[in-house]
C-alpha positions in Angstrom: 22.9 175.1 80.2 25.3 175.5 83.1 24.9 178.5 85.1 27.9 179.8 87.5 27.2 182.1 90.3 29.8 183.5 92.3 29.5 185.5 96.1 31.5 186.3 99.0 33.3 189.0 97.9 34.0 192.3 99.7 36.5 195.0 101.2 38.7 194.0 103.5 42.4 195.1 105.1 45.3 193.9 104.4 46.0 190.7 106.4 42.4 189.9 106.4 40.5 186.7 104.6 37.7 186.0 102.6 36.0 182.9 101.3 34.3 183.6 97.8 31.8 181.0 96.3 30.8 179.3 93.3 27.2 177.5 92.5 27.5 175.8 89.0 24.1 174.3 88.1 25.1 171.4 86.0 23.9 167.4 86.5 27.7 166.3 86.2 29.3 169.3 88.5 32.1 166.6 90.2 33.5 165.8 86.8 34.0 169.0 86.3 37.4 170.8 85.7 36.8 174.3 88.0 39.1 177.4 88.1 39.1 180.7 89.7 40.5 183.5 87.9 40.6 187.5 88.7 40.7 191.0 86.9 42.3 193.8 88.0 41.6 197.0 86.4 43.3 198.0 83.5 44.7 194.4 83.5 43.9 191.4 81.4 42.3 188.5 83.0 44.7 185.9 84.9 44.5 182.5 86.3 44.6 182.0 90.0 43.6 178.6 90.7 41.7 175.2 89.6 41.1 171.9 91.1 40.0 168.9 89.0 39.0 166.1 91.2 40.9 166.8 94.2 43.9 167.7 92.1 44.6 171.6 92.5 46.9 174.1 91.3 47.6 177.4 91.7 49.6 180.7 90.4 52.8 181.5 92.2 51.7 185.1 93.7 49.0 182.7 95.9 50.2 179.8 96.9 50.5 179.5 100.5 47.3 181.8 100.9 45.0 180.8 98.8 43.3 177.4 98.9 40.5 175.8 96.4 37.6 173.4 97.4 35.0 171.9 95.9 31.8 170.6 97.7 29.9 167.9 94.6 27.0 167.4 97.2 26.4 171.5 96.8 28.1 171.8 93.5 29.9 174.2 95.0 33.6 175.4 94.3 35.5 177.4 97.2 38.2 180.1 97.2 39.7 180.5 100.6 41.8 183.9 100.5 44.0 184.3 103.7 46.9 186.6 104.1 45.4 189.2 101.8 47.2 191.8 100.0 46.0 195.1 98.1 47.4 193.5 94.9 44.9 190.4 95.2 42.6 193.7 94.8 39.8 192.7 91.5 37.1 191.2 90.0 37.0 187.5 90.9 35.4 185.1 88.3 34.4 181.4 88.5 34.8 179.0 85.1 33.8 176.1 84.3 35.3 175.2 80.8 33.8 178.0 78.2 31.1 179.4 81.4 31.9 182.1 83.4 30.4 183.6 86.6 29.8 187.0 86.3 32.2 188.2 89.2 32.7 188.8 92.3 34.4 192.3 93.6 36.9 192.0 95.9 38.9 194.8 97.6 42.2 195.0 100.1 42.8 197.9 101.7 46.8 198.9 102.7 
């Protein structure tokens, strides 16, 4: 059964960072493909980033502020937010294939 558990979320200006976090339980967590993705309300869900090995990607509206990490001795994935804006504003979620983290809120203020 794998298990994802996401934290670091928060409220924060404009400008500001935050580092959200992702514990996947899992024997085999480094050959995992892992993604963040986000939720705004009242919109669907939307890819932000992945990494697969050391491999990333990410949407357009991030790149350049946001960077993806993984730690395999912590089975740990990263999501480094810098240069926020209030449109990065929602619920942050971790995946791992078909498993999903239940969220993470995270809030930019103007």
């Amino acid at each position: 059964q794998v298990q994802l558990v996401e934290s670091g979320g928060g409220l924060v200006q404009a400008g500001g960072s935050l580092r959200l976090s992702c514990v996947v339980s899992g024997r085999t967590f480094s050959y995992y493909v892992m993604s963040w993705f986000r939720q705004a309300p009242g919109k669907e869900r939307e890819f932000v980033a992945t990494i697969s090995g050391t491999i990333t990607n990410y949407t357009d509206s991030v790149k350049g502020r946001f960077t993806i990490s993984r730690d395999n001795a912590k089975n740990t994935v990263y999501l480094q937010m810098d240069s926020l804006k209030p449109e990065d504003t929602a619920v942050y979620f971790c995946n791992a294939y078909q498993h999903w983290g239940q969220g993470t809120q995270v809030t930019v203020s103007s």
